[in-house]
C-alpha positions, -999 to +999 in steps of 0.1 A: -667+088-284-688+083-313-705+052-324-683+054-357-655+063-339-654+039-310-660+011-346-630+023-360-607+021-329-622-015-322-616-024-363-583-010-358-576-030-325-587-059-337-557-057-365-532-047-343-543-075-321-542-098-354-510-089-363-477-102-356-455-087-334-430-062-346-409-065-317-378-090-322-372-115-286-336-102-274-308-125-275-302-136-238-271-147-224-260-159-188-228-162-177-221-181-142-191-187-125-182-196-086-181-162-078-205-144-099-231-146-128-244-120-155-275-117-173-269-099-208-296-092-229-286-081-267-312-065-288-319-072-315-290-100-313-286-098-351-260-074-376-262-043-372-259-020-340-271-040-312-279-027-271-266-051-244-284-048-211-260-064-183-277-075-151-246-087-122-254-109-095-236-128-071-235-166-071-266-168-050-287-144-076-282-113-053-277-081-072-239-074-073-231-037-072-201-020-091-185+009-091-184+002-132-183-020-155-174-024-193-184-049-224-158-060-251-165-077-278-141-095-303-143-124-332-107-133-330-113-160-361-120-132-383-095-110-370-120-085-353-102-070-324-117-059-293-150-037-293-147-020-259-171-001-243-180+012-213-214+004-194-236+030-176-259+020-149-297+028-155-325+038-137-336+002-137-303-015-117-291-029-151-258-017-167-265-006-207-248-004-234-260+009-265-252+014-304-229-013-302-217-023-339-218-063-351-209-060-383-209-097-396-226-127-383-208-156-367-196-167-337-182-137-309-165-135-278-176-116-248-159-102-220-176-082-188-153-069-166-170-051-128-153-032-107-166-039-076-145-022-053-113-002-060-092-031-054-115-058-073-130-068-103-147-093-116-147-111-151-170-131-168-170-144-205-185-165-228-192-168-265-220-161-283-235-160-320-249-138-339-273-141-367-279-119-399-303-096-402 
């Protein structure tokens, strides 16, 4: 690399270094219950089309396999029905879900449901909020 080039790509570090972060902090949730607990991760947790990332553990933090599992989301205050969709199991371990509309701000309900076996499934919920964009 050139003298003037290898100045221009440190210049040009040095901004981008200098610069805030573009990248918004995902919304995290955990759930926890006797029998289970979820991480969920909602990006960018704000209006708009968000991507939940579910993580499923047992009580003792031990990664809890499904068969499948499935998101619904609902604001039953505002008289927003249930947002249902189904999960799909990444590369990673994790259970995604992605383009999922929010379209107002406020307080919602969630609702995981795991099937763990034929015969079981697990369910954990909690509320969260949403912010505007």
């Amino acid at each position: 690399m050139s003298k003037a080039g290898l100045s221009g790509f440190l210049i040009g570090f040095a901004m981008l270094a200098a610069s805030p972060a573009t990248a918004e902090t995902p919304l995290a949730i955990h759930i926890h219950t006797e029998t289970a607990m979820f991480q969920v991760l909602i990006s960018p947790g704000k209006v708009g089309t968000d991507s939940f990332v579910l993580q499923l553990m047992h009580d003792d933090g031990s990664p809890l396999s499904a068969k499948e599992a499935a998101l619904s989301l609902s604001m039953p205050d505002r008289g927003i029905e249930a947002i249902e969709r189904p999960a799909a199991l990444g590369p990673d371990g994790f259970w995604h879900v992605r383009d999922v509309p929010l379209p107002v701000a406020g307080r919602w309900h969630m609702r995981i449901d795991a099937l763990v076996t034929d015969f079981e499934k697990v369910t954990l919920e909690d509320d969260f909020d949403v912010s505007a964009p």
